[in-house]
C-alpha positions in Angstrom: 11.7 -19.2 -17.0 11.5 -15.5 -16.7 8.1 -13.7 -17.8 7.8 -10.0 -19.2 6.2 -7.8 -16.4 5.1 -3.8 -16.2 5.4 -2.0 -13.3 3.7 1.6 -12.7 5.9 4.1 -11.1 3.5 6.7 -9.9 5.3 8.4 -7.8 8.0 9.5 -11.1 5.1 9.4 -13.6 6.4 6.7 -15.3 5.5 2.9 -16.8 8.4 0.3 -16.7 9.1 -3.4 -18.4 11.0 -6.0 -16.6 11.5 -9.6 -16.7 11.4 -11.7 -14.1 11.0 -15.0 -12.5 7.5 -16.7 -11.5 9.3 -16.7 -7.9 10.2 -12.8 -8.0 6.9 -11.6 -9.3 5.2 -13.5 -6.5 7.6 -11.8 -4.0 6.9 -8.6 -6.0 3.5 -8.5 -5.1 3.4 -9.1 -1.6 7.3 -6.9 -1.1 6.9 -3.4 -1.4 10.3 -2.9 -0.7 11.1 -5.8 -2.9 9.2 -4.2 -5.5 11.4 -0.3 -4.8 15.0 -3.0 -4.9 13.6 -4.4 -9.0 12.3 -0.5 -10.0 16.4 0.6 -8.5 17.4 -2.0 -10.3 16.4 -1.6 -13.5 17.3 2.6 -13.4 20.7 1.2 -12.5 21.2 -1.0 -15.8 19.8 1.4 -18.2 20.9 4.1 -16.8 23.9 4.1 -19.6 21.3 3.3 -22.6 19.5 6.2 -21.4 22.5 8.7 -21.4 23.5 7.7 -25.1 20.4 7.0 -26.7 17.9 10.2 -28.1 15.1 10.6 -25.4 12.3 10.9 -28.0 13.6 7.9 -29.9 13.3 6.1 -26.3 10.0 7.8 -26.1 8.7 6.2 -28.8 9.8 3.0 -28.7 8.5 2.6 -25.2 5.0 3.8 -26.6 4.9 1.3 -29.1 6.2 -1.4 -26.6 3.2 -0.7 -24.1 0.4 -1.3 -26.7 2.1 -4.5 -27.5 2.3 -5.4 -24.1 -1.5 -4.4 -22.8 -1.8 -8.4 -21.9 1.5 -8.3 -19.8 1.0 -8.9 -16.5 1.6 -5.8 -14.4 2.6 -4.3 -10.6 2.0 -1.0 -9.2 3.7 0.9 -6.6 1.9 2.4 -4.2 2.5 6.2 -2.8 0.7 7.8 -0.2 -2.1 9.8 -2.2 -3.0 6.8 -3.5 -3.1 4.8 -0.4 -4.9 7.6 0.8 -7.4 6.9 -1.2 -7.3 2.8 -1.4 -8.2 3.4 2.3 -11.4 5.8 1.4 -12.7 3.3 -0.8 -12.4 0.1 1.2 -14.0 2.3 3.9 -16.6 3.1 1.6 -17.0 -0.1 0.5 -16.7 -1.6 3.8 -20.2 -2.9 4.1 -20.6 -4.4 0.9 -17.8 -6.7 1.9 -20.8 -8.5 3.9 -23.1 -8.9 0.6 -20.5 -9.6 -2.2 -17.7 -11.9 -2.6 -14.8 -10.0 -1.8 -12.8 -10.9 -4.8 -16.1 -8.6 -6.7 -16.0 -5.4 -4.2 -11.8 -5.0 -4.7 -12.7 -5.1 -8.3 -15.7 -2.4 -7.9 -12.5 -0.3 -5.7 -10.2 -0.4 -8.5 -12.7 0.9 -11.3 -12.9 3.7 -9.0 -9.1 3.7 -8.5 -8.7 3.6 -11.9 -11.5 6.6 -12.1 -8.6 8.6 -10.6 -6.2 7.7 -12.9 -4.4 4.7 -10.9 -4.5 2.3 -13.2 -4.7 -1.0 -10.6 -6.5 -4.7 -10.5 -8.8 -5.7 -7.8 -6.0 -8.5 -7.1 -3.7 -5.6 -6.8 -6.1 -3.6 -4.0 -6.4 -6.4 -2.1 -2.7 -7.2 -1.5 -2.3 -3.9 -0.7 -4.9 -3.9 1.8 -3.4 -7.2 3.1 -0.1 -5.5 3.5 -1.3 -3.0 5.4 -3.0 -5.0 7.7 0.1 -6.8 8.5 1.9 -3.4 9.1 -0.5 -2.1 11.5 -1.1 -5.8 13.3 2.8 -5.7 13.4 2.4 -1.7 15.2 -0.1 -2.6 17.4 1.8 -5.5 19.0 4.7 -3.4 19.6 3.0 -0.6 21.1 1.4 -3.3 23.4 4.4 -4.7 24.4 5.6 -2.8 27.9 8.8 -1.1 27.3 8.5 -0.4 23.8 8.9 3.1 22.5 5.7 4.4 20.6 6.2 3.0 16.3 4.9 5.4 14.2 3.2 5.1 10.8 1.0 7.8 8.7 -1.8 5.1 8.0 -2.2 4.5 11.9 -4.9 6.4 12.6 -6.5 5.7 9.5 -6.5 1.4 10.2 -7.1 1.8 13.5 -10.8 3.6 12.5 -10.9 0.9 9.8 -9.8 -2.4 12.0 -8.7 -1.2 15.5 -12.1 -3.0 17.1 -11.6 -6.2 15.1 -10.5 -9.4 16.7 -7.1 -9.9 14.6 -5.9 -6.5 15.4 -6.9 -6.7 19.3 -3.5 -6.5 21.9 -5.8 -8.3 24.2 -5.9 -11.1 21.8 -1.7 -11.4 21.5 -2.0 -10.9 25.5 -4.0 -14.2 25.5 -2.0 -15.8 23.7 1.2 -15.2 26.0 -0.2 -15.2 29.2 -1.7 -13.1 31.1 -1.2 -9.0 31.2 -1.0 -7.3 34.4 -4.3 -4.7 34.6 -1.1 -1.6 34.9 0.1 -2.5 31.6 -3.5 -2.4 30.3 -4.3 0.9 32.1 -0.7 2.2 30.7 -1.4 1.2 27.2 -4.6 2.9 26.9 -2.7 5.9 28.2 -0.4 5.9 25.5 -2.6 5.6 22.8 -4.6 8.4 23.7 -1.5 10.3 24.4 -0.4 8.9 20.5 -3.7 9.7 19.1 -3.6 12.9 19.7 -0.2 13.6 18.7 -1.1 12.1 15.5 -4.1 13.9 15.2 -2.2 16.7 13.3 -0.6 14.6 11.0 -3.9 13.0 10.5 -5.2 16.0 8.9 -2.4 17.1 6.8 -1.8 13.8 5.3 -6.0 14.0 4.5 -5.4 17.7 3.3 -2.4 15.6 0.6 -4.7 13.5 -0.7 -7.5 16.2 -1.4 -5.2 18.0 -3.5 -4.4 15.2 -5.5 -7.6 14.7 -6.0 -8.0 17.9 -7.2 -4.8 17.4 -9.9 -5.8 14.0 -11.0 -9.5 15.2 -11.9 
């Protein structure tokens, strides 16, 4: 049984309708990339309707089919401003994490998401936020790991303020795990992530400098 989903596509400014399966909106919402593979997917079906149809009769048909689905259930893609600012929030909001149920502070982050005109769930903030924990956990380990070359990601920096003390995200903690590490490899880690860190630094600041100027087009 397939179910009628929206998806936002921020990134082309755009809202989408899809049906799918109770198995491939699940997948949807914890893939990113699975999510990208549906959104190609449905370009490349109706990509014929689109060339012989009139745009503004599409235009208005699509209006009138959003109203009538404001109860559908929906997924967003994320792009980097607005991870950029996900990240902000949860770091202002990190303490409250410790007073409220968490299920009530990701729902007090997407009001303010939705403030800037990302129209997300608290649900949908906090998978996010998952996903990126998994992505840098997965970083971190490789970086550990003697003999890897450095992995690279433009959220690094930014998790590893957020999480880089924490237990979960701790090499030391995989290290126990497998045995013990050698005190070089320690010493050489540390190294290279202060060598990384600093090469990062630059990018650091540009990608801040990205999400301050769509702050200043979304307000």
């Amino acid at each position: 049984m397939s179910i009628q989903v929206n998806i936002a596509d921020e990134a082309n400014g755009r809202q989408i309708s899809v049906f799918l399966t109770a198995e491939q909106y699940e997948r949807a919402q914890r893939d990113s990339e699975y999510l990208q593979q549906l959104v190609h997917d449905f370009d490349a079906q109706n990509n014929d309707v689109r060339n012989n149809q009139d745009s503004e009769t599409l235009l208005n048909e699509r209006t009138e089919q959003l109203h009538q689905e404001s109860e559908t259930p929906s997924l967003f893609i994320w792009n980097e401003p607005c991870i950029l600012l996900l990240l902000t929030l949860y770091s202002e909001h990190k303490e409250v994490f410790e007073k409220m149920r968490h299920k009530m502070v990701y729902e007090l982050i997407a009001k303010k998401m939705c403030d800037h005109h990302y129209n997300v769930n608290g649900s949908q903030c906090q998978s996010k936020i998952n996903s990126l924990k998994k992505h840098f956990k997965k970083i971190v380990d490789h970086n550990a790991t003697s003999g890897n070359d450095r992995a690279t990601w433009p959220y690094f920096d930014r998790m590893n303020e957020l999480f880089g003390s924490t237990g979960w995200a701790n090499p030391v903690a995989l290290a126990s795990e497998i045995g013990p590490t050698p005190s070089e490899n320690t010493k050489d880690y540390r190294k290279d992530m202060k060598k990384y860190r600093e090469e990062r630094s630059k990018q650091k600041q540009e990608n801040f400098n990205k999400y301050m100027e769509m702050r200043k087009t979304t307000t």
